[in-house]
ROZA-828402 format. One record per residue (C-alpha): residue number from 1; residue in three letters; x, y, z. Coordinates in Angstrom, 3 decimals. Layout:
<sites>
+------+------+----------+----------+----------+
! resi ! resn !       c1 !       c2 !       c3 !
+------+------+----------+----------+----------+
!  NUM !  ala !        X !        Y !        Z !
...
+------+------+----------+----------+----------+
</sites>
This chain:
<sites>
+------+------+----------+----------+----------+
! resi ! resn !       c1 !       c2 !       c3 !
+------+------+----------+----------+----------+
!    1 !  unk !   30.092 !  -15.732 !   57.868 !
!    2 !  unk !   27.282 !  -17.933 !   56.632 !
!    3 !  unk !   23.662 !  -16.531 !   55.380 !
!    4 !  unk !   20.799 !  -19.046 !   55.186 !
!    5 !  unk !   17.382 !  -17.786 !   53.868 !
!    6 !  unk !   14.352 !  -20.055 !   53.652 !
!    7 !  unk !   12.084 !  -19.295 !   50.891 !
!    8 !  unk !    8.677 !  -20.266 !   51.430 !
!    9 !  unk !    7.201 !  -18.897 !   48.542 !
!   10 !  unk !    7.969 !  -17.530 !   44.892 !
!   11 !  unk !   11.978 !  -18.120 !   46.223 !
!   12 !  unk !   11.072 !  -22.010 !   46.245 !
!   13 !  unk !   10.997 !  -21.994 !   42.631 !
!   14 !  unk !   13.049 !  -18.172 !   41.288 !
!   15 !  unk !   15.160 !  -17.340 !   43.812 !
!   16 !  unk !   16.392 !  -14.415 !   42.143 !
!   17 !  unk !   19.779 !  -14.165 !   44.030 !
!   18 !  unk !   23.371 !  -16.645 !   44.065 !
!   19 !  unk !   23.716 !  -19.386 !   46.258 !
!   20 !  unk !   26.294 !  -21.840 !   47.073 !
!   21 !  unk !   24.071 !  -24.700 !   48.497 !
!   22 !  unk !   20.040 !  -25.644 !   48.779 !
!   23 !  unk !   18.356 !  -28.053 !   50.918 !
!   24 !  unk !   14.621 !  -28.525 !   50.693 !
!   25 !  unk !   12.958 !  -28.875 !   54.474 !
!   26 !  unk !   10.682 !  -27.454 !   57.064 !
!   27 !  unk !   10.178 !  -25.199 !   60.002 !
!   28 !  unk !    8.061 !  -25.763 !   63.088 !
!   29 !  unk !    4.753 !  -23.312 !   63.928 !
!   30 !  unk !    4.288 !  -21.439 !   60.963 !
!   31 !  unk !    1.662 !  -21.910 !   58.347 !
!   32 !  unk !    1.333 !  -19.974 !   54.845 !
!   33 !  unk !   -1.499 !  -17.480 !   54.943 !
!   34 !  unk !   -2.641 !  -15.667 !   51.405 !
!   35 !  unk !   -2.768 !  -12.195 !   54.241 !
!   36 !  unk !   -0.134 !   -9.648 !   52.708 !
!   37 !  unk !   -0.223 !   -7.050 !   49.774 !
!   38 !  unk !    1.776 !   -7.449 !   46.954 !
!   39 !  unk !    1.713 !   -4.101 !   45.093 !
!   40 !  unk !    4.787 !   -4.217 !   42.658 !
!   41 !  unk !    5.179 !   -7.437 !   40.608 !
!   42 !  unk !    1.512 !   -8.825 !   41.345 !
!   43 !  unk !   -0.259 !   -5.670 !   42.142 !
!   44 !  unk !   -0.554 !   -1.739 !   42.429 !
!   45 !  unk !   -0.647 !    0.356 !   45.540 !
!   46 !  unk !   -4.475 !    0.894 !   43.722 !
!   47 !  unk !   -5.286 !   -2.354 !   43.662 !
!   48 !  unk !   -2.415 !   -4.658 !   45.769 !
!   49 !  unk !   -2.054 !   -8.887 !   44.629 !
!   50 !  unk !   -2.469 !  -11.155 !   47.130 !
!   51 !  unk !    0.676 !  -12.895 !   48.244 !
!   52 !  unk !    2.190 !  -15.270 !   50.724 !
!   53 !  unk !    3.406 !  -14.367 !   54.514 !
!   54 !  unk !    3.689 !  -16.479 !   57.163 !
!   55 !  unk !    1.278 !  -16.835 !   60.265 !
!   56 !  unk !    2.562 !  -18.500 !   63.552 !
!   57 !  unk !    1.010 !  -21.830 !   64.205 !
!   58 !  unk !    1.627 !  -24.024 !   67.110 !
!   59 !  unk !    1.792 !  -27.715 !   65.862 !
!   60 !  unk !    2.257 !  -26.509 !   62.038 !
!   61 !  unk !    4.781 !  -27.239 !   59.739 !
!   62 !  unk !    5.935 !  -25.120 !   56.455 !
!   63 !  unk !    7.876 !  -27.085 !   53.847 !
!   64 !  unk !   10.230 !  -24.983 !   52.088 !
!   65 !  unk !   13.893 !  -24.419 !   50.726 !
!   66 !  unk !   16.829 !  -23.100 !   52.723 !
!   67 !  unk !   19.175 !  -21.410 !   50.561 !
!   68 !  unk !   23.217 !  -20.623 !   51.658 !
!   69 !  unk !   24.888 !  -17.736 !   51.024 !
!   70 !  unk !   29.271 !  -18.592 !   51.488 !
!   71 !  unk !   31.840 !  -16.159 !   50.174 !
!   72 !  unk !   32.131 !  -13.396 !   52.850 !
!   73 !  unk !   30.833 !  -10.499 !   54.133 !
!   74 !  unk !   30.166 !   -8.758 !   50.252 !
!   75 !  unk !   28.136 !  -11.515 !   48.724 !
!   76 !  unk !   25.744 !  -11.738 !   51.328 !
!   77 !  unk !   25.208 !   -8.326 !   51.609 !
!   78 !  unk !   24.611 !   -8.099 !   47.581 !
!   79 !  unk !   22.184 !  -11.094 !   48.341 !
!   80 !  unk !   20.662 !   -9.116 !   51.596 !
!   81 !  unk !   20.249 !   -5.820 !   49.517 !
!   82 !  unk !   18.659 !   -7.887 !   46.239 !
!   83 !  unk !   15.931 !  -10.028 !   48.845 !
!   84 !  unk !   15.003 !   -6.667 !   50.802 !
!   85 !  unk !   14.393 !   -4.654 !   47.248 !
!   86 !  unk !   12.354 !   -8.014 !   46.462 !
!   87 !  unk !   10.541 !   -8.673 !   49.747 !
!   88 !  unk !    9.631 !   -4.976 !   50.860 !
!   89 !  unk !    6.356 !   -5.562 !   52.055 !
!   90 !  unk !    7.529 !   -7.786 !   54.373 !
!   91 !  unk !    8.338 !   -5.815 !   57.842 !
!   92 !  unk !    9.709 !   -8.701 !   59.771 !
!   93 !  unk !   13.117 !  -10.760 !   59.837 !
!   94 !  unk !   12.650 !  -14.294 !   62.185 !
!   95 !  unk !   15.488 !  -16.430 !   63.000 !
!   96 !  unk !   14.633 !  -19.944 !   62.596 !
!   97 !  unk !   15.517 !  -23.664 !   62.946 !
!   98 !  unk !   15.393 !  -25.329 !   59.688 !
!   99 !  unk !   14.398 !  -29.460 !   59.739 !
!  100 !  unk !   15.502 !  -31.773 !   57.140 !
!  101 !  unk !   13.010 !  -34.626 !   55.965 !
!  102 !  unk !   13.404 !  -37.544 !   58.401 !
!  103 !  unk !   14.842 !  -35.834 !   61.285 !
!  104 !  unk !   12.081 !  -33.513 !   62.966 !
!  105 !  unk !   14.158 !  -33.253 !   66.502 !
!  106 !  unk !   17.234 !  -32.066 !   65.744 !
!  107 !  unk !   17.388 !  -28.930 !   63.231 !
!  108 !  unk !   19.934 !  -29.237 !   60.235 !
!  109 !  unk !   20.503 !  -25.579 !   60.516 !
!  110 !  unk !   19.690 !  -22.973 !   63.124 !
!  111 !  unk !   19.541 !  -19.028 !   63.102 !
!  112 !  unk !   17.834 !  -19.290 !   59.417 !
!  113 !  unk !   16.559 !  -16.371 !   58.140 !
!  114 !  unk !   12.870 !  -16.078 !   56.898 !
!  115 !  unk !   11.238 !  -13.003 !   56.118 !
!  116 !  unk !    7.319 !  -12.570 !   58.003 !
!  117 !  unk !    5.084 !   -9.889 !   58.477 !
!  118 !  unk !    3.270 !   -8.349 !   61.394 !
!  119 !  unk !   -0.276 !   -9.431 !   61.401 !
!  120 !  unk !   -1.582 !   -6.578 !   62.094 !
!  121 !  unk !   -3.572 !   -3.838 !   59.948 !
!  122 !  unk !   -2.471 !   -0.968 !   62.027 !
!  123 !  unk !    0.932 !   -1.259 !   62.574 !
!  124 !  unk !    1.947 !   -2.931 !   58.883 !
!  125 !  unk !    0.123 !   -1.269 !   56.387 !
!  126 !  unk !    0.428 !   -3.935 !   53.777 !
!  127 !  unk !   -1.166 !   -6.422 !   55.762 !
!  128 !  unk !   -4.694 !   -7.564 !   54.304 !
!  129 !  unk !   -6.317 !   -9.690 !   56.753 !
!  130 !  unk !   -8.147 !  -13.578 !   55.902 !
!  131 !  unk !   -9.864 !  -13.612 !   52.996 !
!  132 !  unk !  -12.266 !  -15.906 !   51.594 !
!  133 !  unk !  -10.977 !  -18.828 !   49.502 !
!  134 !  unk !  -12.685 !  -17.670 !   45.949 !
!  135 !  unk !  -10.941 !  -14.146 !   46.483 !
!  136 !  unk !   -7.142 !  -15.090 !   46.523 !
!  137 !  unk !   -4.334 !  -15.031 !   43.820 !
!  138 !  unk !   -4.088 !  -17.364 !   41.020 !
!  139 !  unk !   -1.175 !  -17.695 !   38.462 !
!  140 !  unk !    1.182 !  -16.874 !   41.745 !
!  141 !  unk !   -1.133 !  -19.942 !   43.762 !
!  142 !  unk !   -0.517 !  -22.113 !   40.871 !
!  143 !  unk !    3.003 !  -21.713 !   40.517 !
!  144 !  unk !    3.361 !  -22.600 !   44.420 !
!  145 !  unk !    1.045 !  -25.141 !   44.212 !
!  146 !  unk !    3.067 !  -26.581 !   41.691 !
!  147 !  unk !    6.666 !  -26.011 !   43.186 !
!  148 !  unk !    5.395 !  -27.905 !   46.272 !
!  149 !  unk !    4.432 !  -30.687 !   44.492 !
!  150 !  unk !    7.844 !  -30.550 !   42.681 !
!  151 !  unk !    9.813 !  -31.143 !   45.908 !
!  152 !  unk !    7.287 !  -33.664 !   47.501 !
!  153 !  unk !    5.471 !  -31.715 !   50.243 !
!  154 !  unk !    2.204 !  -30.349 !   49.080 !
!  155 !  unk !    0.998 !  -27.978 !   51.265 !
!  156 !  unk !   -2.984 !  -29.159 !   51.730 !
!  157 !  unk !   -3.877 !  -25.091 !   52.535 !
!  158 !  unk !   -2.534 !  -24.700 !   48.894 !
!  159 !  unk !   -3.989 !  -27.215 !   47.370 !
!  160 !  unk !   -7.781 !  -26.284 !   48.843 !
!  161 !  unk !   -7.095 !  -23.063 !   47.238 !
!  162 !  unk !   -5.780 !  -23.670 !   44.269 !
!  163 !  unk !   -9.118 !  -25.953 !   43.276 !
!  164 !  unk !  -10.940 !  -23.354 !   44.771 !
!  165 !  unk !   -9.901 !  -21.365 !   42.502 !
!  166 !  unk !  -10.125 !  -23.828 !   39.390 !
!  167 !  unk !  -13.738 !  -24.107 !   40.135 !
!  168 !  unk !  -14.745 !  -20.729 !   40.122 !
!  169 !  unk !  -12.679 !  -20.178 !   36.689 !
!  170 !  unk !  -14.281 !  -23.110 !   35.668 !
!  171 !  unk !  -17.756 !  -21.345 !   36.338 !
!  172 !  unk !  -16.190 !  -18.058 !   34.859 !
!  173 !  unk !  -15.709 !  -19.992 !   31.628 !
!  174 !  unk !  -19.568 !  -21.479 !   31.383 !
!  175 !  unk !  -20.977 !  -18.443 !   32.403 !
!  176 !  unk !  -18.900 !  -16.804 !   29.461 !
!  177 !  unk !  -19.715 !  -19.062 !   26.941 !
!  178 !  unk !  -23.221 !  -18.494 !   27.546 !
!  179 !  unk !  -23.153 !  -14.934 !   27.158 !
!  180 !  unk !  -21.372 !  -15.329 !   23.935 !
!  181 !  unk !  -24.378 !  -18.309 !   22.545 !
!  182 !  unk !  -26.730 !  -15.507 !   23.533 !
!  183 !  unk !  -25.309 !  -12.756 !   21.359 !
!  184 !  unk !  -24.816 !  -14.983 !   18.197 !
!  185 !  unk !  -26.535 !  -13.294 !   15.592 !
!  186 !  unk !  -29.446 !  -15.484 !   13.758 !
!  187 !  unk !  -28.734 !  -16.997 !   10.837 !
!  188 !  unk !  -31.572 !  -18.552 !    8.251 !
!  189 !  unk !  -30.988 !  -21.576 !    6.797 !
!  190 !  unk !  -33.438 !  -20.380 !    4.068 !
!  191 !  unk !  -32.041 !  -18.978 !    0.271 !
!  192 !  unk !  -32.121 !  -15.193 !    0.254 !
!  193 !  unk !  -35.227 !  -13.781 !   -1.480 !
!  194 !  unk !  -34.185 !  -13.305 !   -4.753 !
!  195 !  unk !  -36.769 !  -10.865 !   -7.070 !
!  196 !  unk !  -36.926 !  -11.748 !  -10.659 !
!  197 !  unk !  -37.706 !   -9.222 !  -13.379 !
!  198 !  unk !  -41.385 !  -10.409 !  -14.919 !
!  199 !  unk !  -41.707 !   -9.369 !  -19.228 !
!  200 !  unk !  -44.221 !   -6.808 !  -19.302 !
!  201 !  unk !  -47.853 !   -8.346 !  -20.949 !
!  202 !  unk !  -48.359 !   -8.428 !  -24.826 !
!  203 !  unk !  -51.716 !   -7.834 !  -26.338 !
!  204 !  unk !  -52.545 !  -10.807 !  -28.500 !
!  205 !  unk !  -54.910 !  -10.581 !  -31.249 !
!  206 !  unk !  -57.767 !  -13.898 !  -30.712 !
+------+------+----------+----------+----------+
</sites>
């Protein structure tokens, strides 16, 4: 038995589990949303982090890594147990067909495993919905972002984000800076008022 797992997000770059081989590629008609909760690592149940799922997308492509699992029926189920402890708000295993760069007819690997949510706020309960641009994650974007450009596919959804974002921290920053200007406290340039002791008159005699 053979496990492939494509990692389309945070496992591009800290896959977290052993593998025996890694091949960086796409799959067809899926696109990364910023749609799902993340409420352990990035976020509370109070206040769940933004992450990564997948949306189906006729047409789209999704760069990514496919990772394989050899050694028999044991280490993939240690590597099954460790990505379901790690990817628990996703409610959805899809088998896919995995593309290599260069050949976009005939898949490298087939029955590919990729873990995807149900877009739907009812029925998966750690589904978020769209979002405007200004409101998504950061350090996690970056890091994609990043690990994208690391591989050779940036993702052009990613990178309108992550300058998105870099704008608005940019305005975070000014806006900050001004705050701080206004409470500097004022300073005189002037000596301090010094008072001086004065003798006390003497009656002279004309």
């Amino acid at each position: 038995m053979v496990l492939w797992v494509f990692g389309y997000g945070s496992l591009v770059w800290n896959p977290g589990f052993e593998f025996d081989e890694k091949i960086i590629g796409f799959i067809k008609d899926y696109r990364r949303v910023f749609d799902l909760a993340c409420i352990d690592h990035r976020g509370t149940p109070e206040e769940p982090a933004r992450t990564c799922t997948l949306e189906a997308h006729e047409g789209a492509i999704c760069w990514g890594t496919a990772y394989c699992v050899r050694g028999g029926p044991e280490k993939e189920r240690l590597s099954m147990e460790y990505l379901e402890r790690r990817e628990c708000e996703y409610d959805q295993k899809t088998l896919v067909d995995f593309y290599k760069e260069g050949d976009t007819l005939e898949p490298a690997v087939t029955g590919v495993l990729v873990f995807t949510s149900t877009p739907d706020k009812e029925l998966n309960k750690y589904y978020l919905g769209p979002a405007p641009l200004e409101e998504m994650a950061i350090e996690y974007l970056f890091s994609l972002e990043k690990a994208m450009f690391d591989i050779g596919h940036e993702d052009d959804y990613v990178i309108e984000l992550a300058n998105e974002v870099r704008m608005v921290l940019v305005q975070l920053e000014k806006a900050k800076e001004k705050l701080v200007v206004a409470h500097v406290p004022f300073k005189s340039h002037l000596p301090a008022l010094q008072l001086v002791s004065v003798p006390e008159a003497v009656a002279m005699d004309s």
